[in-house]
C-alpha positions in Angstrom: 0.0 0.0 0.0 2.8 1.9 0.7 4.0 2.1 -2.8 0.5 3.5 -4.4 0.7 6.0 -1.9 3.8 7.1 -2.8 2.4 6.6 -6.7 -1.2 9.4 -6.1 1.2 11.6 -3.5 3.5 12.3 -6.6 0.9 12.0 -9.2 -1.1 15.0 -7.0 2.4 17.0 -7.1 3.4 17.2 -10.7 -1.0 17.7 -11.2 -1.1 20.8 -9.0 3.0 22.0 -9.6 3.1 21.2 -13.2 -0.3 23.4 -14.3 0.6 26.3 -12.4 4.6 26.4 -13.5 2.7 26.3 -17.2 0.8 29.7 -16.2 4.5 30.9 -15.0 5.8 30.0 -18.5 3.1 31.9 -20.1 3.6 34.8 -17.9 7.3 34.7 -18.0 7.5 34.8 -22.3 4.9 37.8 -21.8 7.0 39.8 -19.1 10.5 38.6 -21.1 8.9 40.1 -24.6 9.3 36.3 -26.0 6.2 36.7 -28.9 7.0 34.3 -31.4 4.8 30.9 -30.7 7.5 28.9 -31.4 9.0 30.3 -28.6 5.8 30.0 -26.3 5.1 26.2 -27.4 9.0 25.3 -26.6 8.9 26.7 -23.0 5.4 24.8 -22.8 6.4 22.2 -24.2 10.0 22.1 -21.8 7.7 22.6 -18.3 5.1 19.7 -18.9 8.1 17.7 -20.6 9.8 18.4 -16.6 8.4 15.2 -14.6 8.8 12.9 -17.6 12.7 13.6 -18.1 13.3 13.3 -13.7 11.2 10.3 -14.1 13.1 8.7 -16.8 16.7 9.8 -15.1 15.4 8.5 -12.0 14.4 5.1 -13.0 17.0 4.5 -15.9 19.9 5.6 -14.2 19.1 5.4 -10.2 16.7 2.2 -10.2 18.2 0.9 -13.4 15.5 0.0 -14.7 15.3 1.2 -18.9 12.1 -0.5 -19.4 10.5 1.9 -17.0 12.0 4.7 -17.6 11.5 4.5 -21.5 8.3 3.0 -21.4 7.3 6.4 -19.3 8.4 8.2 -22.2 6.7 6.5 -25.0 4.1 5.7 -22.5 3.5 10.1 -22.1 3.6 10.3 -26.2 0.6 8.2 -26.2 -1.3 9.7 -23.6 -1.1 12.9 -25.0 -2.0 12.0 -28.4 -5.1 10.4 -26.5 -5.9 13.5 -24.0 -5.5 16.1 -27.9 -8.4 13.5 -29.0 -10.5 13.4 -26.1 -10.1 17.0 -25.8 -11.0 17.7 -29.2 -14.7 15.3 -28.8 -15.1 17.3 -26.0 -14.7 20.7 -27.1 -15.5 20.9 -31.0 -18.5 23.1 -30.9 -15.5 25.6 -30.1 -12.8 24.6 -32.3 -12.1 26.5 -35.7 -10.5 24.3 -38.2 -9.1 26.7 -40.0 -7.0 27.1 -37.6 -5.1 24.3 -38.4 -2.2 25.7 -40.5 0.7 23.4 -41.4 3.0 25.0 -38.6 0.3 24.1 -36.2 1.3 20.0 -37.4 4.9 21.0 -38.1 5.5 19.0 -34.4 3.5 16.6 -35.5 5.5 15.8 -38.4 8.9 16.0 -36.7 7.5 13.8 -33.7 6.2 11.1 -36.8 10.2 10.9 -38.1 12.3 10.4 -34.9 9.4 8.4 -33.4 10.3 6.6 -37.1 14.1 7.0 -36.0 13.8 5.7 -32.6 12.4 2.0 -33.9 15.6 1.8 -36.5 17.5 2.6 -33.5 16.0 0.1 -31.5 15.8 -2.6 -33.9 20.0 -1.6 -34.9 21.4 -1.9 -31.2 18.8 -5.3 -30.4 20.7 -6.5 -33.1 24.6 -5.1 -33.2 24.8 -4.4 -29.0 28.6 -3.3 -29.5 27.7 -0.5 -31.6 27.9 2.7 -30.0 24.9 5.1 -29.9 26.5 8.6 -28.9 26.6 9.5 -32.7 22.5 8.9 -33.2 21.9 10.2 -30.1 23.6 13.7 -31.2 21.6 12.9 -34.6 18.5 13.0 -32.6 19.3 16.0 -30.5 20.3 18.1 -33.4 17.3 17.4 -35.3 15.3 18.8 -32.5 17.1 21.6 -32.9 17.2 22.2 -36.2 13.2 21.7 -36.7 12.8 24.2 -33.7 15.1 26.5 -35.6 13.0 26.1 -39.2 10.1 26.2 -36.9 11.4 29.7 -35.6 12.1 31.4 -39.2 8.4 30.4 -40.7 6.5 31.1 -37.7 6.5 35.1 -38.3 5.4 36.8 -35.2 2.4 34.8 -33.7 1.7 35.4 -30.4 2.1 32.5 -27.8 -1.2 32.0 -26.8 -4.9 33.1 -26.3 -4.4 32.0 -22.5 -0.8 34.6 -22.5 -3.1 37.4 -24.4 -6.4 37.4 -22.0 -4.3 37.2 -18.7 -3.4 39.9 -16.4 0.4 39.5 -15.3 0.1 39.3 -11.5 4.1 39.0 -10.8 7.6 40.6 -11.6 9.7 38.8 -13.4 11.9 37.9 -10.6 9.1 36.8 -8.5 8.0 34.6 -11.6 11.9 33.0 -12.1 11.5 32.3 -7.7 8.3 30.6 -8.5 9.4 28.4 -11.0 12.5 27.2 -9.4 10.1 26.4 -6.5 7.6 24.3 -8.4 10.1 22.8 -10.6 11.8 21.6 -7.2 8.5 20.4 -6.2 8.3 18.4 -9.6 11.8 17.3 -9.8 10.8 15.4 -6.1 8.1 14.4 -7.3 9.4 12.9 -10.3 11.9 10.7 -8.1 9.2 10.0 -5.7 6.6 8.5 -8.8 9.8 6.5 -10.4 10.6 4.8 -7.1 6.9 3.9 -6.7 6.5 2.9 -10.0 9.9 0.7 -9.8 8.0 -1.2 -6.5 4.8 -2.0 -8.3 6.6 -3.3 -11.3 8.6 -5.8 -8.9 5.5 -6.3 -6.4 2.7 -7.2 -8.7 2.6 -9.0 -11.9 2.6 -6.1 -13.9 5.7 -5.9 -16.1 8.3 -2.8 -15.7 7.0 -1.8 -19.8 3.4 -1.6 -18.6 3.4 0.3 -15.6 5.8 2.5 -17.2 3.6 3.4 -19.9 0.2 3.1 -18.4 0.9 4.3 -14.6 4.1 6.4 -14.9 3.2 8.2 -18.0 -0.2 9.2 -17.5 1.0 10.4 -14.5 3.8 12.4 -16.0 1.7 14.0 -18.0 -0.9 15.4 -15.7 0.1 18.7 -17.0 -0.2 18.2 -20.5 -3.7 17.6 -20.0 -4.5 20.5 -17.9 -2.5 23.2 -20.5 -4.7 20.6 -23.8 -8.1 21.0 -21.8 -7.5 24.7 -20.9 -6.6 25.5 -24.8 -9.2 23.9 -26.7 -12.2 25.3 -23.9 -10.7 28.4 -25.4 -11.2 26.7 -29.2 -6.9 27.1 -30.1 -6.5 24.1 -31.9 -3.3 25.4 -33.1 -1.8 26.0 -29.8 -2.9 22.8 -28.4 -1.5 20.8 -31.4 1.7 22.5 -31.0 2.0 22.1 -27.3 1.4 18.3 -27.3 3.3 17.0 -30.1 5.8 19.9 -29.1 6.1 18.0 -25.4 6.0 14.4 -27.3 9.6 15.7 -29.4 11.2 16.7 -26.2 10.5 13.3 -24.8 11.5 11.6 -27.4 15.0 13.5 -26.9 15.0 12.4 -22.6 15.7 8.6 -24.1 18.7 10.6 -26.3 19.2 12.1 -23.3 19.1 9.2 -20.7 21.5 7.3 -23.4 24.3 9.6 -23.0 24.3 9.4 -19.4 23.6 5.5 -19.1 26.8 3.3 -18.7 25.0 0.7 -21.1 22.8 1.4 -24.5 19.5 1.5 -23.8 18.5 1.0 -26.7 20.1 -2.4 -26.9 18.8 -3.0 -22.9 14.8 -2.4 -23.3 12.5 -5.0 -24.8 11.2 -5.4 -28.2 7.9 -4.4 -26.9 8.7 -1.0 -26.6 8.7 -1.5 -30.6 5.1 -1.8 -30.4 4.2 1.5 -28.0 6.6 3.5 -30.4 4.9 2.1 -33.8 1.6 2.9 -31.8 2.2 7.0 -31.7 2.9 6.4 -35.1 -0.5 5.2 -36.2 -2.2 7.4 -34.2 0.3 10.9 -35.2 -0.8 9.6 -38.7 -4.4 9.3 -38.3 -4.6 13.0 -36.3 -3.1 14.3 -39.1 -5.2 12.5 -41.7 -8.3 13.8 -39.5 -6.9 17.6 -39.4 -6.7 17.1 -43.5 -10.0 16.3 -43.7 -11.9 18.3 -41.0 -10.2 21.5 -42.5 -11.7 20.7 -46.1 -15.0 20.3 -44.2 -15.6 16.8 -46.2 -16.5 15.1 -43.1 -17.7 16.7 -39.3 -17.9 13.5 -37.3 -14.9 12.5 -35.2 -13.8 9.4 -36.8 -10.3 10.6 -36.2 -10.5 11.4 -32.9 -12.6 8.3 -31.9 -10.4 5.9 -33.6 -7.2 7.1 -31.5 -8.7 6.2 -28.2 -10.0 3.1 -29.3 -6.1 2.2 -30.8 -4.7 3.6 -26.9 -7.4 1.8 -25.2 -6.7 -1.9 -27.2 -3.0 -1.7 -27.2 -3.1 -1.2 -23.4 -5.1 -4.6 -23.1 -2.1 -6.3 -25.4 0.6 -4.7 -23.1 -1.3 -6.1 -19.9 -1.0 -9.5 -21.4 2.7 -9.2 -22.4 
């Protein structure tokens, strides 16, 4: 009992610490000057990103334990896709699809090739363990960065958000940077508190490490994802929501880049093949969002298809992974 304790204590943490350090980052760009969305949607998509990269570190390096620790991360890139979907059915009647412009799915599209990336890798180091993995780890780092920086020229000056435009700024900057290294404290604690929890169900029930990392750890990790998702599209920015999700699902795909550098072993080589299956998974569902966005903004088709089909595919593969 002790160990689920530990599990809602921390979940409550990043829920409550994570949504209000997103407010900060709004607040922050606005009192900084930062304008650009791209700039918005990275320091969005770096805070709700926070617990998933302590978590990871935690359990990969501390509790060495890979499987956890990367099945939180792809684990978080399904569960977002899911909370964008569910979000979506619930708030349409608000949602302008027009608003769907390719740089809204630019994310999207970079997520979709290093998600891509990450199963060559994975299927390259299961079978050739000597090879070293620092080079395609810098590959995936710099892609991240270039995108962001292609992202950055063909943005133009789009504000960050509806959310940074309708509130009041209640702090100073200075209190704002105090507050955020507070609540990121809070989170980074929480982070190691939810790993170490997770790490004792895995080994005290018969759930498997890959399972509970992507069902309990990464829905927990991404508490704030789903506050910032719920909070944009009640406001109808489909844009900003689309960005902010698959902008937070890149960034986790570069924690496992990350956590590799770090690691004495490859973890790539270490996890299980079934972590081939959770990555393929954001695959189909990035590709069917996209294929839904295509055809909601040419107005062919108004029911959620789309949408519905995504948490149908999250809900079934979750049943396979309990049985593997």
């Amino acid at each position: 009992m002790v160990m689920w304790s530990h599990f809602f204590i921390s979940a409550l943490i990043i829920f409550f610490a994570g949504s209000y350090l997103s407010d900060l980052a709004d607040e922050t760009a606005g009192l900084t000057g930062l304008s650009k969305g791209f700039i918005g949607a990275l320091i969005l998509g770096i805070i709700t990103s926070l617990p998933e990269l302590i978590g990871t570190l935690f359990a990969v390096i501390y509790k060495a334990n890979p499987d956890l620790g990367v099945g939180n991360v792809f684990g978080s890139n399904l569960f977002n896709i899911a909370i964008l979907s569910l979000a979506i059915l619930m708030f349409s009647h608000r949602i302008s699809y027009n608003d769907w412009v390719w740089r809204s799915n630019f994310s999207v599209y970079m997520s979709i090739c290093l998600s891509a990336f990450m199963i060559m890798l994975i299927g390259i180091y299961h079978t050739e363990a000597s090879i070293p993995a620092n080079w395609s780890n810098i590959g995936i780092l710099g892609f991240y960065i270039l995108g962001m920086w292609i992202y950055s020229f063909e943005n133009g000056e789009t504000k960050i958000s509806k959310i940074a435009n309708r509130k009041s700024i209640h702090h100073s900057l200075r209190l704002n940077l105090i507050l955020i290294a507070i609540f990121g404290s809070m989170v980074v604690g929480a982070g190691v508190l939810l790993a170490d929890a997770c790490n004792e169900i895995a080994h005290h029930t018969h759930m498997t490490s890959t399972f509970v990392g992507t069902l309990f750890m990464a829905a927990a990790t991404s508490l704030p994802e789903l506050v910032v998702t719920m909070r944009l599209l009640r406001m109808g920015n489909i844009g900003m929501a689309t960005g902010n999700i698959f902008g937070s699902n890149l960034i986790n795909l570069t924690i496992v880049a990350i956590v590799d550098l770090i690691y004495k072993g490859n973890v790539y080589a270490t996890i299980t093949d079934i972590q081939l299956v959770t990555v393929a998974t954001g695959i189909i569902m990035s590709g069917i969002f996209l294929l839904g966005t295509l055809i909601k903004r040419s107005r062919r088709l108004t029911i959620h298809i789309d949408n519905v089909s995504i948490l149908i595919i999250y809900v079934l593969i979750y049943l396979w992974l309990y049985g593997h």
